[in-house]
N, C-alpha and C positions, 0 to 999 in steps of 0.2 A: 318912699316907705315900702312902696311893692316892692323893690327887687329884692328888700330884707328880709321880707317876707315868704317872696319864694324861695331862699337859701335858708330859711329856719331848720324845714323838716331833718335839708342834709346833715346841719352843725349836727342837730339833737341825736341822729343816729350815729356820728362821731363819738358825743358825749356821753351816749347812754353804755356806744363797746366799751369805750376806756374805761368811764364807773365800775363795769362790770368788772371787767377784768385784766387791770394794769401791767399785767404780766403775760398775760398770753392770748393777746391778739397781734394777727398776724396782718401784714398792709394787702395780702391780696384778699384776706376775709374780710377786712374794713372797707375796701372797697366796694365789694360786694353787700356789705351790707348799706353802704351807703345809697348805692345806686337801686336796691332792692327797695328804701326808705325814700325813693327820691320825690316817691306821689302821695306821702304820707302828710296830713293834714292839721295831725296835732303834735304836741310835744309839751315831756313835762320842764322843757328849759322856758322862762316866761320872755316875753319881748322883749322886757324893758333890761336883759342881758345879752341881746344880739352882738351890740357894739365891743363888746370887751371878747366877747368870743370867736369871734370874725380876729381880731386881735392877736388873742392866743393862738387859732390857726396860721397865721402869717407866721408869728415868730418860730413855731413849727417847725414851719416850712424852712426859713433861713435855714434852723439848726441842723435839719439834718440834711441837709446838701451840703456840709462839711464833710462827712463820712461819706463810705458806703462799702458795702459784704460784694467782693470779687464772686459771679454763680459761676460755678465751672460748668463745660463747656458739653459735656456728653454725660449721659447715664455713667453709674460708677457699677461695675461688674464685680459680684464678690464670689469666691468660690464656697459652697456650702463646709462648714466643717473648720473652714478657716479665717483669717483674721483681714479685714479693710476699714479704711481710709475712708469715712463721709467728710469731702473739705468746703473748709468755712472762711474764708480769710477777710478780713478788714482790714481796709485800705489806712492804715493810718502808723504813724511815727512811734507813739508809745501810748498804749492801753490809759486811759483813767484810771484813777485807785477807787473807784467804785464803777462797777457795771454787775449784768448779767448774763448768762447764757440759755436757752432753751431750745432743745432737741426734739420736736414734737414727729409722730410717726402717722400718717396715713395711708389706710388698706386695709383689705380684708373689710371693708365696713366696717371700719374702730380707728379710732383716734386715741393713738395714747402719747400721753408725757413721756418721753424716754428719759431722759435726764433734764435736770435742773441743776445748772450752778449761777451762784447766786455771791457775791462778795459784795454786795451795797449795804451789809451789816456788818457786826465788828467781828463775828465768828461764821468764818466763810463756809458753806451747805452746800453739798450736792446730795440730791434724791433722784432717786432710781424708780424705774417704775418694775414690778416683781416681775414684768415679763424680760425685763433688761439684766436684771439683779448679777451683778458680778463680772458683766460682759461689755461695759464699756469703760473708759477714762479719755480724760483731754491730754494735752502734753504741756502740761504743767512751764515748762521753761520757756515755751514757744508764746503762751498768752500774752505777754506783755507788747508783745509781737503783733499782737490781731490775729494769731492761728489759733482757731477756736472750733478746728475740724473735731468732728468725734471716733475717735478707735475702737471699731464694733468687735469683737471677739464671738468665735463658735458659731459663726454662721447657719443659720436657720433658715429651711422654704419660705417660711412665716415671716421671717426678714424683708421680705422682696414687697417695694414699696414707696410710697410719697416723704421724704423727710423734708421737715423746716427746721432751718436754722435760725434762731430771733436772737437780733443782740440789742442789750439797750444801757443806756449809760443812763446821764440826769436828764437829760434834755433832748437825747437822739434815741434812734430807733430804727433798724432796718434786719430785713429776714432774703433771704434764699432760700430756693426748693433742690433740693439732689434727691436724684433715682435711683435707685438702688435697683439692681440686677439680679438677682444669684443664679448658680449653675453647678451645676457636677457633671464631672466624669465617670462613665462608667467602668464597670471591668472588663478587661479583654475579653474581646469576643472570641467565641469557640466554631469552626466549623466543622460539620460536620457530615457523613454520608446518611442519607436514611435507604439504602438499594434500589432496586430496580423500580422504575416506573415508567411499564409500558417500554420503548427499546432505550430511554433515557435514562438517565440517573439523580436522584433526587438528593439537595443538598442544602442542609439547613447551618443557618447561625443564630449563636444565638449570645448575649449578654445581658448585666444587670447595672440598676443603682444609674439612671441618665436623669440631669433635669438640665434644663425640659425637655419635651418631648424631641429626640434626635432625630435625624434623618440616616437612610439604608439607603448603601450604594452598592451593586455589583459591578466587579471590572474583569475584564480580560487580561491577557498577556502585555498587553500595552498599557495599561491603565486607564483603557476606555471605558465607557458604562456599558454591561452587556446588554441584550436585547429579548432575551428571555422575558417569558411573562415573571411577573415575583408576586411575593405575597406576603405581606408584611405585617405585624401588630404588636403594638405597643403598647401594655397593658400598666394601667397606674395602681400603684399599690396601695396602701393603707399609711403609709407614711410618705407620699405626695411623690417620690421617686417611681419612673419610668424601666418595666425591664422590655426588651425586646426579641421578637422569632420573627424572624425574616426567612423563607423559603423560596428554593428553585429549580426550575428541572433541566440539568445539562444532558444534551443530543449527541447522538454521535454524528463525528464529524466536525464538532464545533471545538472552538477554544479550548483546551483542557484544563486551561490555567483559570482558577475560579477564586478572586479577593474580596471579601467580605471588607466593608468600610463602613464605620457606625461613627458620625459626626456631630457635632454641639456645636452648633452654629454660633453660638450666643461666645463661646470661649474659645471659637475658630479654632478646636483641636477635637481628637477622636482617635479609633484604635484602627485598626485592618488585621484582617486574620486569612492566611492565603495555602490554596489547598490544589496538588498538583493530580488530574485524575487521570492515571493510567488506561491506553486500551482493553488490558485485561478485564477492567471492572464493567465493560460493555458488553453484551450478551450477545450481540449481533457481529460485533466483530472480533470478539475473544480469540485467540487461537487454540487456547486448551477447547475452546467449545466447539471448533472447527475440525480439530482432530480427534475429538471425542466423537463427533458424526461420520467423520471418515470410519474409523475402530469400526464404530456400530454398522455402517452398513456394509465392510467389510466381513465380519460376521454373519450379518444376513445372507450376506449373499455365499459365502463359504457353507450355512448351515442348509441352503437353499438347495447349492447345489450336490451336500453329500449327501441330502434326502431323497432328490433328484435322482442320485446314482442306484442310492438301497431301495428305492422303489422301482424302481428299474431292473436291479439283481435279481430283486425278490421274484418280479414280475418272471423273468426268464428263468430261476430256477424253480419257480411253480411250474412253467409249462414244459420243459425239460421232462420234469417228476412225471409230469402227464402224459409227457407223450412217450417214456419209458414202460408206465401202466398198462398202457394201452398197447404196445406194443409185445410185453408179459401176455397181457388176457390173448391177444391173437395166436399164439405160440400153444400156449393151451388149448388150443382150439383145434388147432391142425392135427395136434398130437394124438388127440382123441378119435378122430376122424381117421387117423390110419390103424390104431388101435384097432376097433369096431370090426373090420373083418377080419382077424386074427380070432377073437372070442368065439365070433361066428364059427369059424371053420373049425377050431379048435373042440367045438362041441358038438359037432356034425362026427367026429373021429371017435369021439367015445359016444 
C-alpha cells in the first residue's frame, strides 16, 4: 500500500492539469508541474481511485507512442517585415477526422495563444489571438498530412521567441518548441570624410534600421581588418531597430583604401561601403600645400630682398645728398674769405 501511496501526490498533479485545462497543457509544463507536486502530501483524488488511475496512466502511455511531432532541428530565422515557416510535422499516414492544433507563444514575459484550430467539432474554429490577428494560417491541403506548421506573416521584433506546437487527437497528445529568430538588414552604409584631424584624416560611416545589434569592420586594400583605433555606437531606437556611427582616423602613409562593412551575424549578410583617399586630402603631404610654401617663401624672400636693396639706395642716396651739402656750405665759405679783402681795400680808396 506504501508505494500507492507515494505515487498519489504525482497522479493528482497529472489530474488536477488536465481538469484544468484539456486543451492547453503542454508535456514539458506537466512535467514540471509534476515533479514540482512530487513532495506534496495531500490530493483531492481519494485513495480508493488510485488503482484505476494508475490504469488510465498506462493506457496513456501506450497511446501515444503511436505518434509523435518530428522538432526541427535549429532556431528558425525570420526576417522582420517578412513572411516564415514555424514547422510542426507528425509523423503519421493520415490525420484523424478529429484532432486539434495549438500554437502557443512565449517571451517578452507573456504567454499567448497565437492560434487555435480545433476540428473535434462538427463546425471547424480557428481563433486568433489580436496580437496575431490576420498574420497567420496553416496549409490547409498539407493537414491530412501531419503538416501542421504555422505561416507567420509581417514579421515583428515582438515575434522573436518560444513557440509550442500542441497536437491532440482522442487519445494522443504531443507538442514541440521552435525558436524563432528575427533580424533585419540595414541600409547601405554611407562613408564618409569628416577633414582634418591633427595630420590625419577623419572618417565616418554611418547607417540605419540593423536588428540586432550588428557588428563594424574596417578593412584595407586587401580586405584585412584595419588597425586603427575605431569608435563605434549603436544606438537603439524607439522601435527596437539598431542605427549605427562608427568612426576613424586614417594617417598618412597608411592604406588609403578605407571599406566600411556593417554585418548581421544572425542572417550572415551585411553591406560595405568603400572610399579611396587621395594624397591631396593630406595636409602634410599635399603638393598644392608644398608649393603653396615654396610661392610664399619665394615672396619672402624676393620682398626681403628688394627692401634690402631700397634701404640700401636710400641709405647711399641720403649720404650722397649730405656729403653734396656739405661740400655746397665749404665753397661758401672760401668765397667769402677771398671776398673780405677786396671790401676792405675797396673802402680804404674812397
Amino acid at each position: 500500500m506504501a508505494p500507492v501511496r507515494s505515487t498519489l501526490p504525482i497522479i493528482c498533479s497529472v489530474l488536477e492539469k488536465i481538469a484544468v485545462s484539456p486543451l492547453r497543457f503542454t508535456l514539458d509544463v506537466l512535467l514540471l508541474d509534476v515533479l514540482r507536486n512530487y513532495k506534496a502530501t495531500r490530493c483531492r483524488v481519494q485513495p480508493a481511485t488510485t488503482l484505476p488511475i494508475i490504469i488510465f496512466l498506462q493506457l496513456v502511455g501506450l497511446v501515444t507512442g503511436q505518434f509523435r511531432i518530428t522538432p526541427p532541428n535549429n532556431p528558425v530565422i525570420g526576417v522582420i517585415g517578412n513572411e516564415v515557416t514555424l514547422p510542426c510535422q507528425v509523423e503519421v499516414t493520415a490525420m484523424p477526422e478529429q484532432f486539434s492544433i495549438q500554437w502557443t507563444f512565449t517571451g517578452n514575459s507573456k504567454n499567448i495563444d497565437v492560434v487555435v484550430y480545433d476540428r473535434r467539432k462538427t463546425d471547424t474554429s480557428v481563433l486568433e489571438d489580436q496580437a496575431y490577428q490576420g498574420r497567420t494560417n496553416f496549409f490547409p491541403s498539407e493537414l491530412n498530412k501531419g503538416n501542421v506548421s504555422l505561416h507567420l506573416k509581417n514579421i515583428m521584433i515582438l515575434d522573436k521567441g518560444k513557440y509550442t506546437c500542441s497536437v491532440f487527437f482522442e487519445q494522443w497528445y504531443d507538442a514541440v518548441v521552435v525558436y524563432l529568430e528575427v533580424a533585419a538588414k540595414g541600409d547601405e552604409s554611407l562613408v564618409s570624410l569628416d577633414g582634418h584631424t591633427g595630420q590625419g584624416i577623419g572618417v565616418t560611416c554611418k547607417s540605419r534600421g540593423w536588428f540586432p545589434e550588428p557588428k563594424v569592420v574596417w578593412l584595407n586594400s586587401k580586405g584585412q581588418p584595419r588597425h586603427e583605433a575605431v569608435t563605434t555606437q549603436n544606438v537603439k531606437t524607439s522601435s527596437g531597430f539598431f542605427d549605427v556611427m562608427s568612426s576613424m582616423r586614417v594617417e598618412p602613409g597608411s592604406d588609403k583604401e578605407v571599406t566600411c562593412s556593417i554585418i548581421n551575424n544572425l542572417l550572415n549578410a551585411g553591406c560595405e561601403s568603400r572610399v579611396q583617399i587621395s594624397d591631396v586630402f593630406f595636409p602634410s603631404t599635399s603638393p598644392w600645400m608644398t608649393a603653396f610654401l615654396v610661392i610664399l617663401f619665394l615672396d619672402i624672400a624676393v620682398f626681403a630682398a628688394t627692401g634690402y636693396k631700397l634701404t640700401r639706395s636710400f641709405k647711399e642716396t641720403r649720404k650722397a645728398v649730405t656729403s653734396k651739402k656739405a661740400i655746397l656750405a665749404g665753397k661758401c665759405s672760401l668765397k667769402m674769405v677771398r671776398i673780405s679783402p677786396r671790401h676792405k681795400k675797396s673802402r680804404t680808396l674812397f
